[in-house]
C-alpha positions, -999 to +999 in steps of 0.1 A: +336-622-002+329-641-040+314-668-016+290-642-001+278-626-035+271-660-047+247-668-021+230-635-019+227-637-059+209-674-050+189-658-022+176-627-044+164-654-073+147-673-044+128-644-039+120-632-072+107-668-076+082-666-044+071-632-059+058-645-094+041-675-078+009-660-087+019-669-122+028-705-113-003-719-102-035-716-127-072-699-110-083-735-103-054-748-088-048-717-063-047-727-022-067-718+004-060-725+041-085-727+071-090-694+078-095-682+042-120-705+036-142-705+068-143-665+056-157-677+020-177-704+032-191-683+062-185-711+082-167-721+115-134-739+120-146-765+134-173-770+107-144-774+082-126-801+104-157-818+104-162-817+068-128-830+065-133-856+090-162-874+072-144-870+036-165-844+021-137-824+020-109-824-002-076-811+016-037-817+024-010-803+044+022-790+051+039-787+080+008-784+104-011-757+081-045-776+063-047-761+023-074-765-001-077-762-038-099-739-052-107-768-076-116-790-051-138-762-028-160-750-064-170-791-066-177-789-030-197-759-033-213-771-065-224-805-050-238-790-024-261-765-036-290-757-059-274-739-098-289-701-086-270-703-051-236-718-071-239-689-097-242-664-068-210-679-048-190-682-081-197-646-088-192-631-054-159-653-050-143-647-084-103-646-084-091-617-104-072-624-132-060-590-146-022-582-145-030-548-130-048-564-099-041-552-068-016-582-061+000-573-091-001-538-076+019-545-043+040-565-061+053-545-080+056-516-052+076-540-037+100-545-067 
């Protein structure tokens, strides 16, 4: 029975720690996978694959899931386009930063 308590007490810090990953990684080091970027991009899959084919695009994985920094996707974005257009992206596509954002929100809902 002290066995089981252990592990549930090692489980339940396991989870408090995926829940405050938010807090771990910095705006500009926050990942993206495919689908989330085609959305912000507007763009097809297969437009990303070939973006990451010819090495315009910055990526890695993890298991067999493709991630992208948001880093790396604002220098792609930025090379690629005229100041106006960047500004417009970058303001359309900001990350929200307040602790009462709706992450935050479910979060703590959850809690």
């Amino acid at each position: 029975m002290e066995k089981l308590s252990k592990k549930l007490n090692e489980i339940g810090q396991d989870l408090k720690s995926l829940i405050n990953t938010s807090q771990v990684l910095d705006e500009n080091e926050r990942l993206l996978d495919n689908q989330d970027l085609a959305l912000l991009l507007k763009v097809f899959f297969r437009t990303l694959q070939r973006y990451r084919l010819q090495g315009k695009l910055p990526y890695f994985t993890i298991g067999h899931k493709t991630y992208y920094r948001a880093s790396d996707i604002k220098a792609f974005v930025r090379e690629r386009t005229d100041y106006q257009t960047y500004k417009q992206f970058e303001k359309a596509n900001q990350v929200e930063t307040n602790p009462n954002s709706k992450m935050q929100q479910r979060k703590e809902a959850c809690v």
